[in-house]
C-alpha positions in Angstrom: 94.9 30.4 141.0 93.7 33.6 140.7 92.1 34.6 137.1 92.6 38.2 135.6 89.1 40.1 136.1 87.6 40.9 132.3 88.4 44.5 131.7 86.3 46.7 129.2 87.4 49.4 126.9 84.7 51.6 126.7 84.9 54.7 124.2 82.3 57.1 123.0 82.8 58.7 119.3 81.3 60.9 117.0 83.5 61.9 113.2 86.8 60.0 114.9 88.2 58.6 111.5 91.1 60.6 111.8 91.9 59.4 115.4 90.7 56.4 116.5 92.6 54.4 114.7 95.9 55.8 116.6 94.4 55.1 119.7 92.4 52.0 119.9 95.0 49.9 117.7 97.6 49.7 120.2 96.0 49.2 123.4 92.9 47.0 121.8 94.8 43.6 122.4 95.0 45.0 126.7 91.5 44.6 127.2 88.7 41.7 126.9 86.1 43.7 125.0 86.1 46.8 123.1 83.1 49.0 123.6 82.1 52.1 121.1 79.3 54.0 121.1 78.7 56.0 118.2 76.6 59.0 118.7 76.2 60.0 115.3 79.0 59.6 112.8 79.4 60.6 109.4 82.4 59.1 108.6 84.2 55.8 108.3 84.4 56.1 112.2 81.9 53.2 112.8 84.2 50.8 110.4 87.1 51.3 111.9 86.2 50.4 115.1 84.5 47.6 113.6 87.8 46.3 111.8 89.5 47.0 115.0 87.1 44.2 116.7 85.1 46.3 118.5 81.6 46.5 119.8 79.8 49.1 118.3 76.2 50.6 119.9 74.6 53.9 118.3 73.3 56.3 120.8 71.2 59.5 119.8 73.5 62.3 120.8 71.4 64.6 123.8 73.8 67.1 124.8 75.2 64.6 127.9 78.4 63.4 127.8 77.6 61.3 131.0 74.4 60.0 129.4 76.6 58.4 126.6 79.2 57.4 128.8 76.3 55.4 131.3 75.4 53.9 128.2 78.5 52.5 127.2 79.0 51.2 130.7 75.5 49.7 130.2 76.9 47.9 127.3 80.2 46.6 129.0 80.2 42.8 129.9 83.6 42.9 131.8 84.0 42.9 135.6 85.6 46.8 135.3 85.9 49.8 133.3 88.7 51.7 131.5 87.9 54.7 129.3 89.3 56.8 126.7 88.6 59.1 123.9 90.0 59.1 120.3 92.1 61.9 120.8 93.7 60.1 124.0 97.1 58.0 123.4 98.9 55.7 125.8 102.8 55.3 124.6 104.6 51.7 125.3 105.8 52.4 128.6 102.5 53.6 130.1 101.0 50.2 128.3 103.2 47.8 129.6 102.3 49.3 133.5 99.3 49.5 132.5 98.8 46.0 132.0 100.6 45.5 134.8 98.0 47.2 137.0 95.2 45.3 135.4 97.3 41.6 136.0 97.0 42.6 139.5 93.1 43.2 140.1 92.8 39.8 140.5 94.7 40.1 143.9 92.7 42.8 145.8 91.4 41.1 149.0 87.7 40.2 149.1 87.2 42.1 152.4 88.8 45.5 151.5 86.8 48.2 149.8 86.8 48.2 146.4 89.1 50.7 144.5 89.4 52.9 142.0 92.5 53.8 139.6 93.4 57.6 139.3 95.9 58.2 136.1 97.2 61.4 135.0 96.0 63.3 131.5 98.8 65.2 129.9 96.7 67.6 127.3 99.2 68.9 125.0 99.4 72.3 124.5 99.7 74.2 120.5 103.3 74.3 120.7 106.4 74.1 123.6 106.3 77.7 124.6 102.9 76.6 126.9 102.6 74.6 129.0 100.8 71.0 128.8 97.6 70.6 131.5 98.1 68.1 134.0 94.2 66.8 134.8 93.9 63.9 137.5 90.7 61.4 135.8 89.4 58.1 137.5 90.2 55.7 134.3 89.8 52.5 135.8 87.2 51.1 137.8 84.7 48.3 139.0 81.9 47.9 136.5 79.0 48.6 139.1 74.9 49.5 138.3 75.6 52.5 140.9 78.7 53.6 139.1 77.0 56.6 136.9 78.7 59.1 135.1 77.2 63.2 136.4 77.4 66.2 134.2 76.8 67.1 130.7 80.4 68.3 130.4 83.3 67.3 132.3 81.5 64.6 133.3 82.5 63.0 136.7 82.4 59.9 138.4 84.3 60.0 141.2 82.5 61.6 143.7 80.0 58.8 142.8 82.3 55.7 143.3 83.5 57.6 146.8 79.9 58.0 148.0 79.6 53.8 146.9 82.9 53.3 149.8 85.3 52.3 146.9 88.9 53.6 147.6 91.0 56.1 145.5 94.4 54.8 143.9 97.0 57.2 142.6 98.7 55.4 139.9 101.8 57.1 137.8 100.1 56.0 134.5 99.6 59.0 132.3 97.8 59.5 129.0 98.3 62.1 126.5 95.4 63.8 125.1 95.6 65.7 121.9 92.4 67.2 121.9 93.7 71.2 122.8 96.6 71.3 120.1 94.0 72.9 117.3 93.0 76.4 118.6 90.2 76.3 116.4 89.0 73.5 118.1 89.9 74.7 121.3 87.5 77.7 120.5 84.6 75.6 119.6 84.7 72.9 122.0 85.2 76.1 125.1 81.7 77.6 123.4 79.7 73.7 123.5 81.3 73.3 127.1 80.0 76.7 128.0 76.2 75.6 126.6 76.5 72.4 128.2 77.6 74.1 131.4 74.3 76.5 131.7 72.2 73.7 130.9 73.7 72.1 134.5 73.6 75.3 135.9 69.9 76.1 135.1 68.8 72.9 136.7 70.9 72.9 139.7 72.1 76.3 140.7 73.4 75.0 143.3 76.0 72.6 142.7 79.8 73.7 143.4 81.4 71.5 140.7 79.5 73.4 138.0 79.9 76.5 139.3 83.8 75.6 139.5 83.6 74.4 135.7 81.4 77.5 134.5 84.5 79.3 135.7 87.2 77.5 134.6 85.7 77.6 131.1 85.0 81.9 131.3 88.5 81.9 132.4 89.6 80.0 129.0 87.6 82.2 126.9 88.9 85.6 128.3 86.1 86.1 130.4 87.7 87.1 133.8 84.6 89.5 135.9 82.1 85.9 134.7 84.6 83.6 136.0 85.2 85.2 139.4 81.7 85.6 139.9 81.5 81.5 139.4 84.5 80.7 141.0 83.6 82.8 144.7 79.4 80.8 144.0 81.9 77.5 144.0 84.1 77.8 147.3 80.6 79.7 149.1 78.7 76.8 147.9 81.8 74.0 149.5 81.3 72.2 152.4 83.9 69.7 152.1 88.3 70.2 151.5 88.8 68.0 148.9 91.6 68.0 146.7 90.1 69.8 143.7 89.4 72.6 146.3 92.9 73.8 145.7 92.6 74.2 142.6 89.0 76.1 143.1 91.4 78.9 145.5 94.3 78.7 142.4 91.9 79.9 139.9 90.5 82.5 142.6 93.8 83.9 142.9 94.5 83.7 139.0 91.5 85.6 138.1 92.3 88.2 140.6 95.4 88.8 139.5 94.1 89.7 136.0 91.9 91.8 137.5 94.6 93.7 138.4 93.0 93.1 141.9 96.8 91.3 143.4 95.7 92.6 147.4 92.6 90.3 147.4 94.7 87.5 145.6 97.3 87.7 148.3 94.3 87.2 150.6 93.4 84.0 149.4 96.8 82.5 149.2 96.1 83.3 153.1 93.3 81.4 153.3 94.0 78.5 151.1 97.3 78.0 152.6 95.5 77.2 156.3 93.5 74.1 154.3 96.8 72.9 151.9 99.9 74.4 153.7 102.0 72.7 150.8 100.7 72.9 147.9 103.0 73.9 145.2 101.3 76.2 143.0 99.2 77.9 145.9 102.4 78.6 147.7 104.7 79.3 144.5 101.5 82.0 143.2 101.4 83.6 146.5 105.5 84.3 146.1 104.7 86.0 143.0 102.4 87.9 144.5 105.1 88.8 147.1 107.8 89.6 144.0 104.6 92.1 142.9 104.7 94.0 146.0 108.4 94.1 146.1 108.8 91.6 148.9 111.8 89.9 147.3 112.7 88.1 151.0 109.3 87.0 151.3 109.3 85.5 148.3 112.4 83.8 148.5 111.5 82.6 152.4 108.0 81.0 150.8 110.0 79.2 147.7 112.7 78.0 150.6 109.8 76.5 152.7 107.9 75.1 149.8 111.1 73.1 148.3 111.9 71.9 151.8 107.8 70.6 152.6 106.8 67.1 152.0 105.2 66.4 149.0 101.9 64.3 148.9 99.8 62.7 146.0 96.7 64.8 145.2 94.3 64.9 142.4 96.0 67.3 139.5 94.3 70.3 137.7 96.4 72.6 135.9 99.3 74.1 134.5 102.1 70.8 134.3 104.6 73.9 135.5 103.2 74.9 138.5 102.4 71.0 139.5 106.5 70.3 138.9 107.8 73.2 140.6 109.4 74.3 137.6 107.5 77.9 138.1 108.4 78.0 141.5 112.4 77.4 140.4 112.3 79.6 137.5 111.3 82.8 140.2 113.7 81.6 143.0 116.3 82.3 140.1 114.4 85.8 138.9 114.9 86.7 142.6 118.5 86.0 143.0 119.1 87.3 139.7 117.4 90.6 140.7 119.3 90.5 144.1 122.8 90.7 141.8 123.5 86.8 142.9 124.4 85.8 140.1 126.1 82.9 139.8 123.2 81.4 141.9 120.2 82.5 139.5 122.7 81.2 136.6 123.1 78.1 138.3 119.2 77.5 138.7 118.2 78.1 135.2 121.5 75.8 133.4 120.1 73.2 135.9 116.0 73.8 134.6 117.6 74.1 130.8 119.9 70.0 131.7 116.0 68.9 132.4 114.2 70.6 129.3 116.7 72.2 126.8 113.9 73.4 125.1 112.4 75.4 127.5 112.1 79.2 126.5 111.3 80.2 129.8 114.4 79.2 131.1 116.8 80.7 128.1 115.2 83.7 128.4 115.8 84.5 132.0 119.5 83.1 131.9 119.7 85.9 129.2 118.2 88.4 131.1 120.7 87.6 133.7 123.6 88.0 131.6 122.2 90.8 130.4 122.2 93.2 134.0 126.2 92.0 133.9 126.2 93.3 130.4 127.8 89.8 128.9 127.3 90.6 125.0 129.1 87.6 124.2 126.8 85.1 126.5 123.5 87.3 125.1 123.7 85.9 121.8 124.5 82.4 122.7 121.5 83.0 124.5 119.5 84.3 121.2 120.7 81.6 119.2 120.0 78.9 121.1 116.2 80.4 121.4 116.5 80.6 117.4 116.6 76.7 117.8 113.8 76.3 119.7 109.7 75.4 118.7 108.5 79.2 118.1 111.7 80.6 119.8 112.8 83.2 117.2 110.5 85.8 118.3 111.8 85.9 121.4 115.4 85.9 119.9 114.9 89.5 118.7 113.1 90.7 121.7 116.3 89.4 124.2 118.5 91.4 121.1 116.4 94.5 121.5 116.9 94.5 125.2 120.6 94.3 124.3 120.5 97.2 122.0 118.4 99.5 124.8 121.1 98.7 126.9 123.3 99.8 124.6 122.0 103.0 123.6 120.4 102.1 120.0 117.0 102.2 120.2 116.2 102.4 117.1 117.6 99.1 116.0 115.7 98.2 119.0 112.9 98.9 118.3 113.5 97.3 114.5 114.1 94.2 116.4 111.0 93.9 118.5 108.9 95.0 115.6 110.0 92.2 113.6 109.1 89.8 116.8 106.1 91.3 117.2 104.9 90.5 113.7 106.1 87.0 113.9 104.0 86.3 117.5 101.3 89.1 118.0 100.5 87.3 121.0 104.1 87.9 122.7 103.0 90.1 125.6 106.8 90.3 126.7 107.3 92.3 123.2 104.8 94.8 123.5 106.4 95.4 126.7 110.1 95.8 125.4 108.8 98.2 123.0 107.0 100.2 125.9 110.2 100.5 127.5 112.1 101.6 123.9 109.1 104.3 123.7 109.2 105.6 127.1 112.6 106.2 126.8 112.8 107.6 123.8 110.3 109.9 125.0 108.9 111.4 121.3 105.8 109.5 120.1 103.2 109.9 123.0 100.4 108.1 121.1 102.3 105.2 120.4 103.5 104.7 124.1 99.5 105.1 124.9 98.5 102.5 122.1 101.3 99.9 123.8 100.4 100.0 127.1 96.6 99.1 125.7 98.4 96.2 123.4 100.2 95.2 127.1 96.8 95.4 128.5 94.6 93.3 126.3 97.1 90.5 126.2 98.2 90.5 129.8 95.3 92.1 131.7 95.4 94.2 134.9 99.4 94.4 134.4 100.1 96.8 137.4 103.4 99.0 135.3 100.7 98.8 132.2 98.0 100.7 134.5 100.1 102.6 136.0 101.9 104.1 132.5 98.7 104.4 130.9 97.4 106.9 134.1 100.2 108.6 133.8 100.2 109.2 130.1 96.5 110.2 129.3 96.9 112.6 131.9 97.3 116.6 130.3 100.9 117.0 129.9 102.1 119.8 132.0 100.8 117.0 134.9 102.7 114.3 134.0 105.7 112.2 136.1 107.7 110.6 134.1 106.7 106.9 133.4 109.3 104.7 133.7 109.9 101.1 133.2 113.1 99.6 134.4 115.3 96.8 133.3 113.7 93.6 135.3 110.0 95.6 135.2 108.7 92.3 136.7 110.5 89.9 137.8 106.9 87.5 137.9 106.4 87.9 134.1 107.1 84.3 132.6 108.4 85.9 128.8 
């Protein structure tokens, strides 16, 4: 009879009172031993975990995530590791096959290389009009003295457990994290990982994973020329193709692209493409690309091959849109739509709306197709139903004020995307509805200048945006008209 291997919980915490409880309660009865290390609490943290049966270890905080984490592992008696944080939450299906998994450690054969357990993070974004992240971590695994956490931030461990022989497992398990909801928070833990990051980087220059991270954090932060500079160090400083490669040439080309610098992103869909001829949001980003440069068939041609490639399992990093192919669907309908097909672009965005009737995406573009067939009626269904969505109102008035332009009355227009603008000041999709409403009414040159900056700062390098703003600070008498038609890109994701 073969007995369950003993399975530790190991968490490390510091001012959790407000979270731990939600996590370690239900899951605490999965595991044989509960291990918290504290690393410097000032709260009822430490008593809750003790209530909850766990055991609790202080550990002077050093600025080293991994540090801590080797230290719990130091601490756990059990024959493998899970982890969490306090801000992670595993719901009652993800439990039950996660206890599932664990029932069947016991029957691994002796002779086969040990394994590890792979298990999809869902971070929760501040509300439904953004995406969640999708980030592959190694959860569970054997409790091993080689087995050592790496990094100050983002700390990794499997590259460590592959270099030890053990095997990667893709599981289906997924845990939400709620750490990202706050965007305070978001702000202040983006400036620690940043600190942390330099820290690596000043010791070991020379390590692509931090590089990769260094960027991936300047990206969050808004800071695109310091990202690309890290990101290019990261894929020079490669010498193998593994999976979280992909998303290394993703970033590349996502950084380029608000750079306003869309010719060397297209290059490096090239190149990426000959290592990961399939991956989804390589291949759907380079078909935007192809919508920038008005390759419409292209476009279409790329989303046709991608839908019809085989799919593999491969470490996740990113946007949970892109990974699902929803991106990819939304501008296969953008492109029918802006071919006039469209009953077809209709019939692709009720079908992404039967899956997620919440999705503003989605509502949006069916409106925008109704819209170029000048269905009234159909619009304000279409505003309505966005009036019913998480943070949907804004974008309500905007599809209105595009219904108005079309109409002739730009003044209630330009009412209307006012009013949306002061409700989301973020809504980079308003700014540029009331560009058009300004260029075409033609009379208040400064204003027109001030929006294509507005466009600018919230949607950098926006190719129309440059282009308007040229034309307009040039002296008058030397001016084209700017113009920017209905459908002014059909890659914008409103």
């Amino acid at each position: 009879m073969n007995l369950r291997p003993r399975v530790s919980l190991c968490m490390i915490v510091r001012n959790e009172e407000a979270n731990l409880r939600s996590c370690l309660q239900p899951v605490q009865h999965l595991f044989d031993e509960v291990i918290v290390v504290d690393t410097g609490s000032a709260d009822g943290t430490r008593e809750i975990a003790e209530t909850l049966g766990a055991k609790v270890f202080d550990y002077e905080w050093s600025d080293d995530f991994s540090s801590a984490r080797n230290f719990a592992a130091d601490q756990a008696t059990g024959d493998w590791i899970f982890w969490l944080d306090a801000d992670d939450r595993i719901d009652e299906q993800n439990r039950v096959q996660l206890a599932e998994l664990m029932d069947k450690l016991a029957t691994q054969p002796t002779n086969a290389p040990r394994r590890f357990y792979v298990m999809t993070t869902v971070s929760s974004s501040r509300h439904s009009t953004e995406p969640t992240t999708l980030i592959s971590h190694t959860r569970l695994f054997r409790n091993h003295p080689q087995a050592r956490w790496t990094g100050r931030v983002h700390e990794q461990i499997t590259p460590q457990l592959e270099t030890l022989g053990d095997e990667l497992v893709h599981t289906d398990l997924r845990v939400e994290h709620l750490g990202y909801v706050d965007p305070a928070l978001c702000q202040r833990k983006a400036n620690r990982d940043l600190r942390l990051l330099r820290m690596d980087y000043a010791t070991d220059p020379e390590n692509p994973v931090t590089s990769f991270l260094l960027g991936t954090t300047y990206l969050r932060t808004g800071q695109a020329n310091q990202a690309l500079a890290h990101l290019l160090k990261s894929l020079q400083l490669v010498k193998s193709r593994g999976d979280w490669v992909r998303r290394l040439y993703a970033l590349i080309v996502e950084t380029l692209v608000r750079l306003g610098r869309r010719e060397e992103a297209f290059g490096f869909t090239t190149e990426a493409l000959q290592s990961f001829p399939h991956d989804v949001e390589l291949v759907t980003r380079r078909a935007e690309l192809l919508c920038d440069f008005n390759d419409l068939g292209g476009a279409e041609q790329c989303l046709r091959d991608l839908f019809n490639s085989p799919r593999s399992k491969h470490l996740l990093h990113g946007a949970s849109t892109y990974h699902d192919g929803r991106e990819g669907r939304i501008l296969l309908g953008r492109i029918y739509r802006e071919t006039q097909r469209f009953d077809a672009a209709e019939q692709v965005f009720q079908e992404l709306l039967a899956e997620n009737p919440a999705w503003i995406p989605a509502w949006v573009n069916l409106g925008y197709a109704y819209l170029m067939q000048h269905r009234w009626g159909d619009i304000e269904y279409v505003a309505r139903q966005l009036e019913k969505c998480e943070m949907g109102d804004p974008y309500a008035q905007v599809l209105r004020a595009e219904a108005k332009v079309a109409r002739g009355d730009l003044k209630e227009a330009r009412q209307l995307v006012e009013k949306a603008i002061s409700r989301a000041p973020q809504l980079a999709w308003a700014r540029i509805v009331l560009s058009d409403i300004l260029l075409r009414d033609g009379t208040d040159r400064e204003a027109c200048i001030a929006v294509q900056r507005d466009i600018l700062r919230l949607n950098p390098g926006n190719p129309q945006a440059l282009r308007n703003l040229e034309v307009l600070t040039q002296p008058p008498a030397a001016q084209p008209a700017p113009t920017w038609p209905l459908g002014w890109s059909i890659t914008v994701n409103p």
